[in-house]
N, C-alpha and C positions, 0 to 999 in steps of 0.2 A: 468756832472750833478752836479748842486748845492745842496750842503749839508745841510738838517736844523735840528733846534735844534725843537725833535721831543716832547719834553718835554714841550714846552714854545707854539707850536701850538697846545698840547693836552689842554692848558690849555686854550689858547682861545678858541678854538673851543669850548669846554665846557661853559667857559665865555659865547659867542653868543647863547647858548642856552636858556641864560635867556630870551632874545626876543620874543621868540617863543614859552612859556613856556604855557601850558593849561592843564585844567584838574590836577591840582594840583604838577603835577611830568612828563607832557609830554611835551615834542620839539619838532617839524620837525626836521625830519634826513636827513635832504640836505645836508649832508657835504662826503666829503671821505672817502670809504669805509676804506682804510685802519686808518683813522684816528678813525674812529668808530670803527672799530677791537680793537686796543690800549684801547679806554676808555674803551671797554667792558672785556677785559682784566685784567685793574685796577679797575674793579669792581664800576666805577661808572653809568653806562648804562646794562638796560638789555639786552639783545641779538638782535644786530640790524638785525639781519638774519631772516626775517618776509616778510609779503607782505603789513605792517600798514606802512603809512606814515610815522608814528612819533613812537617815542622810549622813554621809558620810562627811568628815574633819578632814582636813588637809593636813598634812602637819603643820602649817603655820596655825590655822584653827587652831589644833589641837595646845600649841603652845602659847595661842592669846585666849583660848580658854580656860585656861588653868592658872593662866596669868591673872586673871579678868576675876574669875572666881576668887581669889585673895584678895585682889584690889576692893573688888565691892563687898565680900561676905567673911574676911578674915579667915586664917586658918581655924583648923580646926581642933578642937584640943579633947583628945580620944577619952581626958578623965569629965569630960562634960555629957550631960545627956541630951 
C-alpha cells in the first residue's frame, strides 16, 4: 500500500472546502472519514460524527482553509474562465 503525506492531504482537503462553503462556516463532508477524523482532531472541523450533511469550520478551519486553498490552487483571477 502507498504511503501519503497525510499532512499535505489534510490540507487540501480543507483547501476544497472552500467550494462548498454555505452558511457562513459550513461545507459538505464528502470527503474520508478518516481524513475528517484528523481535521476534527486539529481542531479545525467540529465533529463530523452527526447525521448533517455538512460540517461545520472553526474559525481557525476557516482561516487555514482559505489559506490552504491559495497555497495549493492560487488565486483566482475573475478575468480567467
Amino acid at each position: 500500500m502507498n504511503q501519503y503525506n497525510q499532512g499535505k492531504i489534510d490540507e487540501v482537503v480543507l483547501a476544497l472546502m472552500q467550494l462548498t462553503l454555505h452558511d457562513t462556516n459550513r461545507a459538505w463532508k464528502g470527503f474520508d472519514w478518516d481524513v475528517l477524523d484528523r481535521l476534527y482532531e486539529k481542531g479545525w472541523i467540529d465533529s463530523p460524527r452527526n447525521k448533517t450533511k455538512s460540517i461545520g469550520l472553526t474559525e481557525e478551519g476557516l482561516a487555514n482553509s482559505s489559506s490552504f486553498f491559495e497555497k495549493h490552487f492560487g488565486s483566482i483571477d475573475p478575468t480567467e474562465n
